[in-house]
N, C-alpha and C positions, 0 to 999 in steps of 0.2 A: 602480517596479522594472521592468527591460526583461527582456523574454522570457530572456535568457540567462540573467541572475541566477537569473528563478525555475526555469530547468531545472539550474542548478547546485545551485540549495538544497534539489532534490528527492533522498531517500535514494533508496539502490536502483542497482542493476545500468542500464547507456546500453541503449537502446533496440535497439542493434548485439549487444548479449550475450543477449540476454532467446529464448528457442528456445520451437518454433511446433513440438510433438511432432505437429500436425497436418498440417502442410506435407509433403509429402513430398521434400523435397532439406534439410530439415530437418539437422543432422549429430548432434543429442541422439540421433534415433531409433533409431540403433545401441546406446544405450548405454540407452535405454530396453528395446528386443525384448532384451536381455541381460537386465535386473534382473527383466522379467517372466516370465521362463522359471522352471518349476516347479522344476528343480532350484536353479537361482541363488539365488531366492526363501531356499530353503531352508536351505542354504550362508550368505545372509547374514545369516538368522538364528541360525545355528546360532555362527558368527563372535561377533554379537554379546555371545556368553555371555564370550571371549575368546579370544583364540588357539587355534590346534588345527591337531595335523599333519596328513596325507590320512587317517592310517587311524582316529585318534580322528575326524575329519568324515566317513568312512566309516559309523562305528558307529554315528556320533548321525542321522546323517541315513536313516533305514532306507529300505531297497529302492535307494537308488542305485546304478549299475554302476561299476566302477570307471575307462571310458569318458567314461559320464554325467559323474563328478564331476570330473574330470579338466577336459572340457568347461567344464563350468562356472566352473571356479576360470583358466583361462586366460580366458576372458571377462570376468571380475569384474576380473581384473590389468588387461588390455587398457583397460577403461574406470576405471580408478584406484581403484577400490574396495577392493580390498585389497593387501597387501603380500607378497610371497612370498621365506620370507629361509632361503639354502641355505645348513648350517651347514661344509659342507665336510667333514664328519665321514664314517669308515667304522665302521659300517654308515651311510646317509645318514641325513641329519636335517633336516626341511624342515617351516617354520611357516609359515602362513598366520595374517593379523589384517589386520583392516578397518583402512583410511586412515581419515579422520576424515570425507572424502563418505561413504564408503562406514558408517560409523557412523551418521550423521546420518537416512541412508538406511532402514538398518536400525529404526530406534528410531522 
């Protein structure tokens, strides 16, 4: 069997995908200092349970600002983690729910 075949018949992500959280020009590293922050953490736990609009993630998530969370829930979008779906509705109405990274993440 020649070298190609056997790097074909290995499972798993090319060598070009595979991210080095150590390297600093790294591009995961953004989306890593995102999921590590204390409130994120938090938020994608709190996700996990299932969906939830700002002010039920508010409630469950105790002591966050309503800054902090805001913060965080744009960061989590930013790197595909969760989903953020505006109902269009007056008074508004706005859910947040983990993508399925952002699940897998979580769990």
């Amino acid at each position: 069997m020649t070298t190609d075949a056997v790097d074909r018949a290995e499972p798993g992500p090319s060598a070009a995908l595979v991210a080095d959280v150590f390297a600093s020009a790294c591009s995961s590293r953004a989306a890593f200092e995102t999921i590590t922050g204390k409130w994120a953490s938090l938020v994608l736990l709190a996700l996990a349970e299932g969906p939830h609009r700002f002010g039920e993630l508010r409630r469950r998530v105790e002591g966050v600002s309503e800054k902090m969370l805001s913060q965080a829930l744009h960061g989590l979008e930013r790197e595909g983690l969760l989903t953020r779906t505006d109902h269009g509705s007056v008074p508004p109405r706005v859910d947040y729910a983990l993508t399925p990274l952002g699940d897998d993440i979580a769990r």
